[in-house]
C-alpha positions as CSV (number, residue, x, y, z in Angstrom):
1,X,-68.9,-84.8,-4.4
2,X,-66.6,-87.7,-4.3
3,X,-63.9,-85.7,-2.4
4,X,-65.4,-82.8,-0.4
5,X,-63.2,-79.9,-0.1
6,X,-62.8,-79.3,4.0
7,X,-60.2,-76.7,3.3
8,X,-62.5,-73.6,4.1
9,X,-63.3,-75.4,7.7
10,X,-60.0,-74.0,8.9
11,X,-61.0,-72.9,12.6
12,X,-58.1,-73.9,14.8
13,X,-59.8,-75.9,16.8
14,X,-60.4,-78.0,13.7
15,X,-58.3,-81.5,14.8
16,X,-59.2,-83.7,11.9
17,X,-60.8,-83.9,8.5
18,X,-62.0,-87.0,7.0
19,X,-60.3,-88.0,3.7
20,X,-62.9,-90.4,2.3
21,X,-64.5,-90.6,-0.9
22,X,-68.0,-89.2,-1.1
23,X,-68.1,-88.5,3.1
24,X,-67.3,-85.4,4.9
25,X,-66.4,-85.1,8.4
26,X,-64.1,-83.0,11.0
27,X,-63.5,-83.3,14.7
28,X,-62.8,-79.9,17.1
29,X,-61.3,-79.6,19.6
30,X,-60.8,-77.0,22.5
31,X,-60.9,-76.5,26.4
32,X,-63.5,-74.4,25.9
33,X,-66.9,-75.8,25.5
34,X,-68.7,-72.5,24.2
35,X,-66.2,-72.2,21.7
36,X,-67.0,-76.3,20.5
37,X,-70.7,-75.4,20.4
38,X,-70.4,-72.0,18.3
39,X,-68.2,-74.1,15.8
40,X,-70.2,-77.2,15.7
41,X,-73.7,-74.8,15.3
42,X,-71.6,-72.7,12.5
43,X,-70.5,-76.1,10.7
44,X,-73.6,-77.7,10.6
45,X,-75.2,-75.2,8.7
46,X,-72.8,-74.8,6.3
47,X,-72.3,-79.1,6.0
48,X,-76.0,-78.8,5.4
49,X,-76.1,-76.7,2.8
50,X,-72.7,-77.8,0.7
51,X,-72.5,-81.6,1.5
52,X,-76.1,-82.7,1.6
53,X,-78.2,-84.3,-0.9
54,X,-81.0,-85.6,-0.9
55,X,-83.6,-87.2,-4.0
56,X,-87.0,-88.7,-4.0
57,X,-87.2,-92.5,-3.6
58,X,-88.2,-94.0,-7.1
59,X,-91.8,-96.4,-7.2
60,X,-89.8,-99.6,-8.9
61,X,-93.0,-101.6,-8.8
62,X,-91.8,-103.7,-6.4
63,X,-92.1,-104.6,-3.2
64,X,-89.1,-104.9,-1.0
C-alpha cells in the first residue's frame, strides 16, 4: 500500500512511525527489555502478514 496505516500499532512504547510511501516502520522504546521483545515478536507477525508482499520473479528471456 502506498501509505501503510500504523495507527493500530499504538503500544506506548511505540516512539516513531515511518511516514514514507510504500514502506512501514516503527521504533519502541522502553526501560524494559522484556517488554521491547514481546512488542517487537507481536509486530512482526502482524507486519508480516499486513505489509508483506511478495510475487514470483518473471522468465524475460534474458539474461541479466
Amino acid at each position: 500500500m502506498e501509505w501503510p496505516d500504523l495507527s493500530t500499532y499504538d503500544a506506548p512504547e511505540v516512539a516513531w512511525r515511518m511516514e514514507k510511501p510504500w514502506h512501514a516502520g516503527l521504533i519502541v522504546r522502553s526501560p524494559d527489555a522484556t517488554r521491547v521483545q514481546a512488542l517487537l515478536n507481536e509486530y512482526k507477525e502482524r507486519f508480516a502478514s499486513e505489509f508483506v508482499a511478495t510475487g514470483e520473479v518473471l522468465e524475460t528471456g534474458r539474461n541479466v
